[in-house]
FIGU-74707 format. One record per residue (C-alpha): chain; residue in one letter; x, y, z. Coordinates in nm, 3 decimals. Layout:
BEGIN
<site chain="A" res="A" X="X" Y="Y" Z="Z"/>
...
# end
This chain:
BEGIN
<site chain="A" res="X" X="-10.781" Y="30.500" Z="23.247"/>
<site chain="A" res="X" X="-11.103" Y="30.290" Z="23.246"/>
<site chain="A" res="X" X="-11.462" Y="30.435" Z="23.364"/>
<site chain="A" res="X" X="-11.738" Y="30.185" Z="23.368"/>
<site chain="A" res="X" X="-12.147" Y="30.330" Z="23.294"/>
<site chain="A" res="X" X="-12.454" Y="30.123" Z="23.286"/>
<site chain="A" res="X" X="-12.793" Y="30.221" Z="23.164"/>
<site chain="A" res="X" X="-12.680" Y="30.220" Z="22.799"/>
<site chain="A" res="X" X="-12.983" Y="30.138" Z="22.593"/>
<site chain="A" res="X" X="-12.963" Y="29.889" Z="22.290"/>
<site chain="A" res="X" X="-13.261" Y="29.665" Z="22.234"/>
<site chain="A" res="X" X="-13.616" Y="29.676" Z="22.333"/>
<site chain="A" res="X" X="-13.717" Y="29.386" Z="22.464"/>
<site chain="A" res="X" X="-14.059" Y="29.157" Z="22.649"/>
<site chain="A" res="X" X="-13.998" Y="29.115" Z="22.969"/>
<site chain="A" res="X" X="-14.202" Y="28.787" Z="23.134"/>
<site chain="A" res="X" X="-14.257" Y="28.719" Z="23.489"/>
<site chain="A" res="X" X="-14.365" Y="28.386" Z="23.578"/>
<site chain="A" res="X" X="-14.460" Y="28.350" Z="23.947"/>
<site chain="A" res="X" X="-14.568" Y="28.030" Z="24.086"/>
<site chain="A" res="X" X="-14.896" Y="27.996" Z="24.298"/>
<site chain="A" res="X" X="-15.023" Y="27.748" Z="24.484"/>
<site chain="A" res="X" X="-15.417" Y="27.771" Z="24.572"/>
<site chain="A" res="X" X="-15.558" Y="27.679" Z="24.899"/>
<site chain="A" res="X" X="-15.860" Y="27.616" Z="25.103"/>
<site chain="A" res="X" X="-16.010" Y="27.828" Z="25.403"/>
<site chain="A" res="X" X="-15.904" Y="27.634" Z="25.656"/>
<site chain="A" res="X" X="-15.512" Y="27.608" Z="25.443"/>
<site chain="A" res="X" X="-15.520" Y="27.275" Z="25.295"/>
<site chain="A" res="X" X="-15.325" Y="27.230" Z="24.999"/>
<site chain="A" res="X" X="-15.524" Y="27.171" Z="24.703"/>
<site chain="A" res="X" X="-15.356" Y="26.978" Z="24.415"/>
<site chain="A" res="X" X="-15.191" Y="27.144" Z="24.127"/>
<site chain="A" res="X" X="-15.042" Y="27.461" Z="24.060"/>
<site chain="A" res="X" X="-14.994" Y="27.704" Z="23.797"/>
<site chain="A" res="X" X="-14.810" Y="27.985" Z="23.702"/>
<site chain="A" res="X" X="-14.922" Y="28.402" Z="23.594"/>
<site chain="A" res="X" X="-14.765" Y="28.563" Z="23.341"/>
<site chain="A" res="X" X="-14.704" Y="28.923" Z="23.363"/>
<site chain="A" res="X" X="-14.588" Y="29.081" Z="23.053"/>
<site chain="A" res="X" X="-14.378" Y="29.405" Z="23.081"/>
<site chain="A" res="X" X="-14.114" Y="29.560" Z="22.886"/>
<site chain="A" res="X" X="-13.737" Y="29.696" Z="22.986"/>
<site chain="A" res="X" X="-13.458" Y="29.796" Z="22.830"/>
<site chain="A" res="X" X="-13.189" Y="29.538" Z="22.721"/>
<site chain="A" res="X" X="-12.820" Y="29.700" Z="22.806"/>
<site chain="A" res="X" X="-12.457" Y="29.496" Z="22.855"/>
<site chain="A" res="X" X="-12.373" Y="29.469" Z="23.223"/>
<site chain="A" res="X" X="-12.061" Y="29.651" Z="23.120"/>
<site chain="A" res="X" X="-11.959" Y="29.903" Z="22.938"/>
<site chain="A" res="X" X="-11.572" Y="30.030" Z="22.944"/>
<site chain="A" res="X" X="-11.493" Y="30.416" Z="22.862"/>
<site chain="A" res="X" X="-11.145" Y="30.352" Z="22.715"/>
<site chain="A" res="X" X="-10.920" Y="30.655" Z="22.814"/>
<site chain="A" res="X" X="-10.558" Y="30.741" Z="22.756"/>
<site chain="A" res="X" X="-10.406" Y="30.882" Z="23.063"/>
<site chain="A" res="X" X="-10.108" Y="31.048" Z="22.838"/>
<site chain="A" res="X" X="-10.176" Y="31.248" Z="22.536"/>
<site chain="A" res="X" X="-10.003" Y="31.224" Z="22.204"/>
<site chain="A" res="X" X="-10.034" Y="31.139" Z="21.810"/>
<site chain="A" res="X" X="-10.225" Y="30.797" Z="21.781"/>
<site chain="A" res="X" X="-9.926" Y="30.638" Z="21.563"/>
<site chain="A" res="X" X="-10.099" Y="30.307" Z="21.510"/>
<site chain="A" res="X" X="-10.477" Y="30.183" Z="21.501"/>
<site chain="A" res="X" X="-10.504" Y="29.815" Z="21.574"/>
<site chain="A" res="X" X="-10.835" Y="29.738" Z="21.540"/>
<site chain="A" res="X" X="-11.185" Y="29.848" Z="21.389"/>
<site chain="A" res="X" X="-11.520" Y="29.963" Z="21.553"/>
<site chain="A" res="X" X="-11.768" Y="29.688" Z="21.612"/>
<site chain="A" res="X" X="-11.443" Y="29.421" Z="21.660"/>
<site chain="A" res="X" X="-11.500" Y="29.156" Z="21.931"/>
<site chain="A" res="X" X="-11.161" Y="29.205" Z="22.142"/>
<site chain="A" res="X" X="-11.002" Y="28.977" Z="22.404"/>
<site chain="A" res="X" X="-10.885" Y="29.111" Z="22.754"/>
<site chain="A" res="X" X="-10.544" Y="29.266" Z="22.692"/>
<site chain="A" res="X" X="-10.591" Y="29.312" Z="22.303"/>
<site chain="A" res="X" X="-10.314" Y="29.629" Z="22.159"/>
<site chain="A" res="X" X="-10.585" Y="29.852" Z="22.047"/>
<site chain="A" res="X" X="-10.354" Y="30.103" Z="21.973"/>
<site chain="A" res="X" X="-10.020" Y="30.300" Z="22.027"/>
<site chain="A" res="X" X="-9.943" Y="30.657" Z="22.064"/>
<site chain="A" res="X" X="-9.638" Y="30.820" Z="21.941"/>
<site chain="A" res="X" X="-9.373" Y="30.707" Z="22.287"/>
<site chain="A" res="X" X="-9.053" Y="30.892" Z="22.126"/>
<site chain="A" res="X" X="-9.010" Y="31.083" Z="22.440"/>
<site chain="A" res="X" X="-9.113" Y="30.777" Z="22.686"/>
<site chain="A" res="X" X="-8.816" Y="30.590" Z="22.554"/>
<site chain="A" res="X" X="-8.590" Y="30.841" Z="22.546"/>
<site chain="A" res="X" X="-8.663" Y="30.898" Z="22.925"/>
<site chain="A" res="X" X="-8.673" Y="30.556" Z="23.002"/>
<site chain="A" res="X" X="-8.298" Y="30.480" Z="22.878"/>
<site chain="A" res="X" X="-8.180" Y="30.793" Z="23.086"/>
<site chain="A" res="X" X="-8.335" Y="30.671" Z="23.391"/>
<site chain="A" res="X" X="-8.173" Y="30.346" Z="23.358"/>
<site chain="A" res="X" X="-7.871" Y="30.516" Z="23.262"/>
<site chain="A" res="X" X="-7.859" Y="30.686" Z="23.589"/>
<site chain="A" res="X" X="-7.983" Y="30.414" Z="23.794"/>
<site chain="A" res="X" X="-7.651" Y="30.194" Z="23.599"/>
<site chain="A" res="X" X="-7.461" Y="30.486" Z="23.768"/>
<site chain="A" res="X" X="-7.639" Y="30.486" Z="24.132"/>
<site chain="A" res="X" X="-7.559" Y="30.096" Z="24.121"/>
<site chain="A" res="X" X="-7.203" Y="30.198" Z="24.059"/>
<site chain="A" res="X" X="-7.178" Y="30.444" Z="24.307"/>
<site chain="A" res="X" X="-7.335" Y="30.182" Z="24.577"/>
<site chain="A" res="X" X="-7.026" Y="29.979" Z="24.472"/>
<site chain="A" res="X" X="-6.784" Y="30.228" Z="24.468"/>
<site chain="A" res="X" X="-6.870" Y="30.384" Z="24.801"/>
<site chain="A" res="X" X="-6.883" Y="30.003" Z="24.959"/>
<site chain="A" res="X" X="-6.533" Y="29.998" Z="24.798"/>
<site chain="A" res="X" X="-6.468" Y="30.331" Z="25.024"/>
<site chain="A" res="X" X="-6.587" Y="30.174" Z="25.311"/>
<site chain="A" res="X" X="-6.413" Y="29.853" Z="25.282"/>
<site chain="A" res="X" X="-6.058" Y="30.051" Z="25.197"/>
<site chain="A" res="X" X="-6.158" Y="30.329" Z="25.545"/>
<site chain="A" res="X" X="-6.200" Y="30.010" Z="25.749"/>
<site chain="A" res="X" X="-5.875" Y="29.867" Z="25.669"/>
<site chain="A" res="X" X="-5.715" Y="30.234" Z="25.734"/>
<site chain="A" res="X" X="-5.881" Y="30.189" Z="26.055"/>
<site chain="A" res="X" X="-5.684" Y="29.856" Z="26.137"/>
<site chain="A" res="X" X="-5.308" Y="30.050" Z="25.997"/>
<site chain="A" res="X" X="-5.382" Y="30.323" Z="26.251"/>
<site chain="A" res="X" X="-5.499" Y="30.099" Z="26.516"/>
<site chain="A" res="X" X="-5.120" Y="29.926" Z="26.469"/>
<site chain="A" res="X" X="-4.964" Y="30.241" Z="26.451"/>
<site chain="A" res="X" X="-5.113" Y="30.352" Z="26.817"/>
<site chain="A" res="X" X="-4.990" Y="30.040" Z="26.923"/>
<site chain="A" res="X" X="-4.652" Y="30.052" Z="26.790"/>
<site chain="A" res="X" X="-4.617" Y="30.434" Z="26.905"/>
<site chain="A" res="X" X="-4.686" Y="30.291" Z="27.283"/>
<site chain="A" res="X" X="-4.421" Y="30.026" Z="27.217"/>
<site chain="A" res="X" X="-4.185" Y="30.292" Z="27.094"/>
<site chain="A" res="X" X="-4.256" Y="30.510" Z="27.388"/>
<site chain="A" res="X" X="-4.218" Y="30.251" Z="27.612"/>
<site chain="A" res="X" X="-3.822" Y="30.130" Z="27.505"/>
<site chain="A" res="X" X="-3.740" Y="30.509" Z="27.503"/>
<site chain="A" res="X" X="-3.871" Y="30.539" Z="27.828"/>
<site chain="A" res="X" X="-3.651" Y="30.223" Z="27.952"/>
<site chain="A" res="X" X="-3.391" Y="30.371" Z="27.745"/>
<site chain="A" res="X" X="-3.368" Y="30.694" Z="27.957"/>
<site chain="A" res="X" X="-3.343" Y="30.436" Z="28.263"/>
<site chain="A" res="X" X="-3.077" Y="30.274" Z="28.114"/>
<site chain="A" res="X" X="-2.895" Y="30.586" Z="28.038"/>
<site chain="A" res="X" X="-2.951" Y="30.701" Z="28.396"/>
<site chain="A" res="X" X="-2.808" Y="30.427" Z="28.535"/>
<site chain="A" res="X" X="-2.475" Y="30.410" Z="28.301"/>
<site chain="A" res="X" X="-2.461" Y="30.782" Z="28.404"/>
<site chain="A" res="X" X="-2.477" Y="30.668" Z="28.754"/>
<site chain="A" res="X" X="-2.221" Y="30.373" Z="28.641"/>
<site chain="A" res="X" X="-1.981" Y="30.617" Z="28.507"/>
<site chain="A" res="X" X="-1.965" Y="30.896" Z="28.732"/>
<site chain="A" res="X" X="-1.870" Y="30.643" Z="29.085"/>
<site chain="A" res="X" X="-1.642" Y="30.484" Z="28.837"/>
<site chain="A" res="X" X="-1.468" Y="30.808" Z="28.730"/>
<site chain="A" res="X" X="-1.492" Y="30.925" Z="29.075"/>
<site chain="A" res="X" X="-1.325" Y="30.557" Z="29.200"/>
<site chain="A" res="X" X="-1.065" Y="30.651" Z="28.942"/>
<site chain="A" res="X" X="-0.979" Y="31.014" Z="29.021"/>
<site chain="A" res="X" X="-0.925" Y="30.896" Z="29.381"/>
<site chain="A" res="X" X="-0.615" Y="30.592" Z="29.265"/>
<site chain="A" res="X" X="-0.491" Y="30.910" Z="29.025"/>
<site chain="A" res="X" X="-0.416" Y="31.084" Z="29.345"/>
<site chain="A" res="X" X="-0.343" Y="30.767" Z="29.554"/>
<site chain="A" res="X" X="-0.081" Y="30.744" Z="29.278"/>
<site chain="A" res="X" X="0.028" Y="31.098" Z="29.174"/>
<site chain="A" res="X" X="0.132" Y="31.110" Z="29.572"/>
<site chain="A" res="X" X="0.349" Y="30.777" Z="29.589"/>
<site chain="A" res="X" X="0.493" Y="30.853" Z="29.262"/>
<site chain="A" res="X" X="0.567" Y="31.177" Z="29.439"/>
<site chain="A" res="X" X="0.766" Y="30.991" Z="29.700"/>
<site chain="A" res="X" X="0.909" Y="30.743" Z="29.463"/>
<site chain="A" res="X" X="0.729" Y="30.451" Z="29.557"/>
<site chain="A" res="X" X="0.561" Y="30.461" Z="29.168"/>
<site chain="A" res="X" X="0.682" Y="30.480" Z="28.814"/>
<site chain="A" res="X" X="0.592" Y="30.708" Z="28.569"/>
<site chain="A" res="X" X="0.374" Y="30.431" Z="28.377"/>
<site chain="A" res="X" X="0.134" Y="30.383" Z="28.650"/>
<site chain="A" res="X" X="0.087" Y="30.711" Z="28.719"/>
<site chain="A" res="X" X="0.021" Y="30.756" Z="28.309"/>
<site chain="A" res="X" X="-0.197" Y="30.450" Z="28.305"/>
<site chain="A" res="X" X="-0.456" Y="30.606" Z="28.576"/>
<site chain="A" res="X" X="-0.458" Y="30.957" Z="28.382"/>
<site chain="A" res="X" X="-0.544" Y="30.783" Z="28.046"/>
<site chain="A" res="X" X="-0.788" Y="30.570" Z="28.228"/>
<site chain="A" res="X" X="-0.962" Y="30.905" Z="28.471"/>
<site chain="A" res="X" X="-0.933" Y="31.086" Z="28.065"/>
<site chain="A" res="X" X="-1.153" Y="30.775" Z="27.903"/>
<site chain="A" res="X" X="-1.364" Y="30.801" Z="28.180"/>
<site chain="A" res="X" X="-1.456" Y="31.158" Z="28.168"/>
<site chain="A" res="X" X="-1.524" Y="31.090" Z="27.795"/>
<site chain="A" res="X" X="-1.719" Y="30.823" Z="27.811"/>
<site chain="A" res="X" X="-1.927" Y="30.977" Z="28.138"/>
<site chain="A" res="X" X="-1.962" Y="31.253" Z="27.863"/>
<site chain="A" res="X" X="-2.113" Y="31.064" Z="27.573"/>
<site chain="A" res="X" X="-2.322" Y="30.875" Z="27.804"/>
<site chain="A" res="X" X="-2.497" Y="31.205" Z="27.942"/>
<site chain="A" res="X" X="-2.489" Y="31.315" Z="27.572"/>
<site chain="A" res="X" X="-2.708" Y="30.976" Z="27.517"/>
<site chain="A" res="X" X="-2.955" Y="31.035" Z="27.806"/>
<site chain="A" res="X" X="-3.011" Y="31.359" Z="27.665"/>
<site chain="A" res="X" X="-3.079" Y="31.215" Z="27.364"/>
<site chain="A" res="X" X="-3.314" Y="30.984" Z="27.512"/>
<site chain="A" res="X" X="-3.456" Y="31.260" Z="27.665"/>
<site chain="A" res="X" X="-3.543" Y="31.405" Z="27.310"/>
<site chain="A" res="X" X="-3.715" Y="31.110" Z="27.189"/>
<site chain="A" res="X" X="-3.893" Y="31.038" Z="27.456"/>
<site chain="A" res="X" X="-4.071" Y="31.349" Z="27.345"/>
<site chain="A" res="X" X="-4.089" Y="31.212" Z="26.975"/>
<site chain="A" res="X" X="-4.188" Y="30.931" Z="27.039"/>
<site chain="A" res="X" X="-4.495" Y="31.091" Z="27.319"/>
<site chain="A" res="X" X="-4.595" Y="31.305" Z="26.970"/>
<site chain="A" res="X" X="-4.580" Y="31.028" Z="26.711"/>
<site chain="A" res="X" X="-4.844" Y="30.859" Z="27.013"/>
<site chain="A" res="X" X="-5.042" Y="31.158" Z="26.999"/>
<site chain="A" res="X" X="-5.015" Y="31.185" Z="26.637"/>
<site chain="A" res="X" X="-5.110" Y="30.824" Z="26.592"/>
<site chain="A" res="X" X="-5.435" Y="30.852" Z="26.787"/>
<site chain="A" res="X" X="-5.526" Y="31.157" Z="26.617"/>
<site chain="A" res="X" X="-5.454" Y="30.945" Z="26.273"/>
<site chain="A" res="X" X="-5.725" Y="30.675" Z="26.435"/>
<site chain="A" res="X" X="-5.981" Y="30.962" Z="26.510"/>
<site chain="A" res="X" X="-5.987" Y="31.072" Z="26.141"/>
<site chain="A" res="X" X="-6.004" Y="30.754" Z="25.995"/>
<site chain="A" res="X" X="-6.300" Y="30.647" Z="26.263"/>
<site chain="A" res="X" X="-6.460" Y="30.972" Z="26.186"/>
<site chain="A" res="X" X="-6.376" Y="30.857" Z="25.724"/>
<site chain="A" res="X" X="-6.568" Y="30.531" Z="25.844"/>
<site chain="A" res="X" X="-6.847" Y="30.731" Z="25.957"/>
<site chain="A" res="X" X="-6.833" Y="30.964" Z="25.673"/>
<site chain="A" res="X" X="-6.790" Y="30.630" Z="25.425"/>
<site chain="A" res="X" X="-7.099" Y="30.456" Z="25.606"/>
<site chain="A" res="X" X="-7.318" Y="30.736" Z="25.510"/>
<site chain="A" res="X" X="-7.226" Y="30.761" Z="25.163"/>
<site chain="A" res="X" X="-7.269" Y="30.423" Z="25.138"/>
<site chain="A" res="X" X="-7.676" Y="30.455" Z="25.303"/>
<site chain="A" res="X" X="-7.713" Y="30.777" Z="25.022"/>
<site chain="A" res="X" X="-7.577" Y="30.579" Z="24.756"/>
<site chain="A" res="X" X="-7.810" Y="30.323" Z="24.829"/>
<site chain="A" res="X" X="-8.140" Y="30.550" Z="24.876"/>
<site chain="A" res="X" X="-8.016" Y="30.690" Z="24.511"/>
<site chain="A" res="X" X="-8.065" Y="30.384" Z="24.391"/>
<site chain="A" res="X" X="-8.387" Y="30.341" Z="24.558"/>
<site chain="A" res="X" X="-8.517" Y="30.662" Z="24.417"/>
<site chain="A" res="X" X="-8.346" Y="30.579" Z="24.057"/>
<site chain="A" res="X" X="-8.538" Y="30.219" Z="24.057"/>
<site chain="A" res="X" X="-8.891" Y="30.402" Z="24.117"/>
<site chain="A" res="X" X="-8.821" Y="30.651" Z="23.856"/>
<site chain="A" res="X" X="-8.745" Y="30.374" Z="23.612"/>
<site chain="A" res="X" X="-9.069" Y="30.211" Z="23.722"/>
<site chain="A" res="X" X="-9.234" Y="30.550" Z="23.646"/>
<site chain="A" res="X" X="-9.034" Y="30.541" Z="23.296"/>
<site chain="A" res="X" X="-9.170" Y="30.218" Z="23.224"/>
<site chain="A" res="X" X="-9.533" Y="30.312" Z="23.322"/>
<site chain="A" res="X" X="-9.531" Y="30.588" Z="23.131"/>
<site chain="A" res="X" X="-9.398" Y="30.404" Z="22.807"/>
<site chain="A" res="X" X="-9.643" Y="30.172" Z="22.932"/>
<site chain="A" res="X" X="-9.948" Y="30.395" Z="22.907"/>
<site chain="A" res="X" X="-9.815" Y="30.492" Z="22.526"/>
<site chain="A" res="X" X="-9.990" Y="30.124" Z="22.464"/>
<site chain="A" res="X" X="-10.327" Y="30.120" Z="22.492"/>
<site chain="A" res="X" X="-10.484" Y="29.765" Z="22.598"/>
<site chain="A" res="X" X="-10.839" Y="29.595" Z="22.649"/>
<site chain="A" res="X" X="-10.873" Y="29.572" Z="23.050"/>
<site chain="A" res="X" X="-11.186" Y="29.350" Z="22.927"/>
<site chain="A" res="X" X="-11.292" Y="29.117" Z="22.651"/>
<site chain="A" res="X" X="-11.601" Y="29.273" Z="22.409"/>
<site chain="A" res="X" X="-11.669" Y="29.500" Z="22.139"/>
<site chain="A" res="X" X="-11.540" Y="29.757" Z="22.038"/>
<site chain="A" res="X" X="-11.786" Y="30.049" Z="21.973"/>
<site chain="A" res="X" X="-11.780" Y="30.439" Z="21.995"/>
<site chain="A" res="X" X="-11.421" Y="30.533" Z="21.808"/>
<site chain="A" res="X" X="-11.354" Y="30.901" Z="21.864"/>
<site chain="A" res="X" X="-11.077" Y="30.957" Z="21.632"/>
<site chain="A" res="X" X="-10.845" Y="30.883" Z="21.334"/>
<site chain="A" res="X" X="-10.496" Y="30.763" Z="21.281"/>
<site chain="A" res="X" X="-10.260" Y="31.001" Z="21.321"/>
<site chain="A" res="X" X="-10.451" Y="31.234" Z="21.508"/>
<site chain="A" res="X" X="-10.321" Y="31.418" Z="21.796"/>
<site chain="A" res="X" X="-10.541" Y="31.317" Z="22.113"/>
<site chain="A" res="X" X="-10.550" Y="31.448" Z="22.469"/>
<site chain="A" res="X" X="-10.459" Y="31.317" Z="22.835"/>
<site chain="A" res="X" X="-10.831" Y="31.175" Z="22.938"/>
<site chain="A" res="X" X="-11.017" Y="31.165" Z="22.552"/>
<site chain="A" res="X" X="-11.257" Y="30.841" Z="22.508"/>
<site chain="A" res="X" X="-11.114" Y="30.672" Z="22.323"/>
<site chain="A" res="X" X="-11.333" Y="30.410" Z="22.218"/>
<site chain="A" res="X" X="-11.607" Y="30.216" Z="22.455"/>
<site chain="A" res="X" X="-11.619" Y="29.830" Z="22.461"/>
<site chain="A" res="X" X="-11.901" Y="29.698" Z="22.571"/>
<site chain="A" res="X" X="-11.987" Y="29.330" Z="22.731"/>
<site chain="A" res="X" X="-12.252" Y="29.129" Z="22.615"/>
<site chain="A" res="X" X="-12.173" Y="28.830" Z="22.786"/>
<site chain="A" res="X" X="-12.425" Y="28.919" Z="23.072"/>
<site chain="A" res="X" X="-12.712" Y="29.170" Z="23.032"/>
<site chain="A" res="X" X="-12.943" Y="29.341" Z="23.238"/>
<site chain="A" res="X" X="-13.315" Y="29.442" Z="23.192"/>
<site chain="A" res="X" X="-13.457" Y="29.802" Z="23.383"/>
<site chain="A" res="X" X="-13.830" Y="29.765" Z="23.398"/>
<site chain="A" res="X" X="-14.113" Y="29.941" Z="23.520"/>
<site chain="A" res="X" X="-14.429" Y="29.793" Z="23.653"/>
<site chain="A" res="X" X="-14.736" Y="29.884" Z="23.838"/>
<site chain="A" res="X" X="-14.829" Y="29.879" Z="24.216"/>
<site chain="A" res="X" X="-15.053" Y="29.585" Z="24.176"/>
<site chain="A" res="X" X="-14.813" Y="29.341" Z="24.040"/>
<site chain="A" res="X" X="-14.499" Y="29.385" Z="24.304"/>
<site chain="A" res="X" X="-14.640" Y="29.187" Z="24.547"/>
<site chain="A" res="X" X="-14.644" Y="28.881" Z="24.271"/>
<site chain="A" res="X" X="-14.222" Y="28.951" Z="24.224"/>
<site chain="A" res="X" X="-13.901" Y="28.895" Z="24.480"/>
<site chain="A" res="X" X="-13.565" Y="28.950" Z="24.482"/>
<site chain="A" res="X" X="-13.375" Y="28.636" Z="24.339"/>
<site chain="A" res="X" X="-13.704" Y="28.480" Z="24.133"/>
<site chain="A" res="X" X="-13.626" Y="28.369" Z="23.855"/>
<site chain="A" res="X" X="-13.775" Y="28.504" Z="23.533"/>
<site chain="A" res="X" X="-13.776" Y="28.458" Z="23.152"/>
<site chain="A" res="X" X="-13.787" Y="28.681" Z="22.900"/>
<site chain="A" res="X" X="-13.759" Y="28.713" Z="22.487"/>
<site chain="A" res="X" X="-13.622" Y="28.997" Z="22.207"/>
<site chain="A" res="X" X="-13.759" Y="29.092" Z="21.904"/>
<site chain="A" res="X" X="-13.486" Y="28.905" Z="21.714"/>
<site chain="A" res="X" X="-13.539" Y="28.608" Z="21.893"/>
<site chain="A" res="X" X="-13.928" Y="28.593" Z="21.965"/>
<site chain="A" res="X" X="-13.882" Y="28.216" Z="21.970"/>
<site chain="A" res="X" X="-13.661" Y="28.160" Z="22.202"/>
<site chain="A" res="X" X="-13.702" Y="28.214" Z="22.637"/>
<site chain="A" res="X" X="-13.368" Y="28.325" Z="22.805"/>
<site chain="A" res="X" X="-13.379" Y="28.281" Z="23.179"/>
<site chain="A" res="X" X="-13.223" Y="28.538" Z="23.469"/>
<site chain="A" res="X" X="-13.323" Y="28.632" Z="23.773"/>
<site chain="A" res="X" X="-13.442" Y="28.950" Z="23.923"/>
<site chain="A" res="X" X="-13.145" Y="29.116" Z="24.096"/>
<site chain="A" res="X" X="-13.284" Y="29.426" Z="24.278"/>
<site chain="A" res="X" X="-13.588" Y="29.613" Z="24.341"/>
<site chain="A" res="X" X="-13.659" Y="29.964" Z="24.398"/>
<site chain="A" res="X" X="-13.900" Y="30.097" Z="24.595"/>
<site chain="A" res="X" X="-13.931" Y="30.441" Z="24.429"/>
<site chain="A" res="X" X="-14.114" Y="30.533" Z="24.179"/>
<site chain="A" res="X" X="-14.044" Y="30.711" Z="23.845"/>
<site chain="A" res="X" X="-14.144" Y="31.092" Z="23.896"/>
<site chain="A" res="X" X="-14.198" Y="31.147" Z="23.515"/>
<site chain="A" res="X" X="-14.437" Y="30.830" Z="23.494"/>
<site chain="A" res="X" X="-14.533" Y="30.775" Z="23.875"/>
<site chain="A" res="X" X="-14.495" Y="30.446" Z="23.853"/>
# end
């Protein structure tokens, strides 16, 4: 966690204003030459930037890696907290997130097995109806052998007596008359077996209307498995959703057990020791940026009218009375200091 403050104060400096006139006649002719008025004021010299470096986690500070007053590069280790319990958490959430992937693959194994189940039962109906339909031709079949049987008997019985009466009168052997009796006897049996096989057709008719019922009912589960599959499948998946943000989290937090630079500068302002047991939010250290600067001054009502927004200026330290660094005047305020008044 990173807060940036200005107004830090570290050198005094001279602060010189160099506005450029041009002088002119009444009637505005331009008169050759120009010049330029110094106005000599003094401000306080402070980075542009200065970084409050925070931990967001708390823990023992396990390793320093650097010293106060060490220039730093943007992303410099400056130090690491004690991150036994980050890792341990880290390689449980990927453990569980391993397993989530699993389950994904598992479940899509589920669905893939519930939609060829689908297909088996789908035959089955299908085959049921077939059944169903050759018992139900069956019966016909058996009806008409019944039908078959029965005129034929009845054609039968009707020579038997035909023939019992001529071998009555003589006109008929004995043989005859026994070859009709045997034939009306195989007749009656086989009329018999014949009604014994329409009633068995009868009975699976019946089966074979259940194992259709039963069949469909068998298609109903498994469409209501694929269902049941398709939304393990979308959980499975969401686990794995959740388990890949909490191993983001995992990693964050292992992450924030390393402290970095989020700027290039100087380290300044250490707050603690090795080994020492810091809290979630302590400054840490501050690093400050001296790469650009900026100057506060204060100056009286007579002289803003000589200054602008965007003018450039020069100004000089007290290390370096010498030598003129140039900037340019960034903003102005129009209020004045209520301690000074001006």
């Amino acid at each position: 966690m990173y807060n940036y403050l200005k107004n830090c104060k570290i050198i005094i400096g001279v602060f010189i204003i160099w506005p450029f006139f041009s002088l002119a006649t009444s009637h505005g002719a331009e008169l050759s030459g120009s010049f330029k008025t110094p106005i000599s004021l003094t401000g306080i010299i402070e980075p542009a930037i200065i970084l409050n470096v925070q931990s967001s986690v708390g823990g023992r500070v396990e390793v320093l890696h650097v010293k106060e007053n060490q220039h730093v590069p943007k992303n410099q280790l400056l130090l690491t907290l004690n991150n036994d319990t980050q890792k341990r958490q880290l390689e449980l959430t990927l453990l569980q997130h391993k397993v989530n992937e699993n389950n994904v693959i598992d479940r899509k194994r589920q669905l893939k097995l519930a939609n060829v189940q689908i297909k088996v039962d789908e035959n089955n109906v299908k085959d049921r109806k077939k059944q169903l339909k050759l018992a139900k031709i069956q019966i016909e079949v058996s009806r008409n052998n019944v039908k078959d049987l029965e005129a034929n008997l009845k054609d039968i019985l009707r020579r038997l007596k035909d023939e019992e009466t001529l071998f009555e009168q003589g006109s008929s052997t004995r043989s005859q008359l026994d070859v009709l009796q045997l034939q009306y006897l195989r007749g009656e049996i086989a009329l018999k077996n014949t009604i014994l096989g329409l009633e068995r057709a009868m009975q699976e008719i019946d089966r074979a209307k259940l194992n259709v019922d039963n069949s469909i009912l068998s298609l109903e589960r498994s469409r209501e498995d694929i269902k049941g599959s398709e939304l393990s499948v979308e959980n499975a998946l969401i686990a794995v959703e959740r388990s890949s943000h909490d191993v983001e989290l995992s990693e964050d937090a292992l992450e924030d057990t390393l402290i970095k630079a989020k700027i290039g500068g100087i380290i300044t302002a250490k707050s603690f020791q090795e080994g020492e047991v810091i809290t979630a939010g302590a400054v840490l250290f501050q690093i400050i940026d001296i790469k650009q600067v900026e100057i506060k001054i204060q100056l009286g009502e007579g002289d803003l009218p000589m200054i602008s927004e965007g003018q450039a200026v020069v100004f000089t330290t007290p290390g370096y009375r010498d030598i003129e660094f140039s900037g340019i005047i960034e903003r102005i305020s129009w209020t004045a200091d209520p301690e000074t008044g001006r």
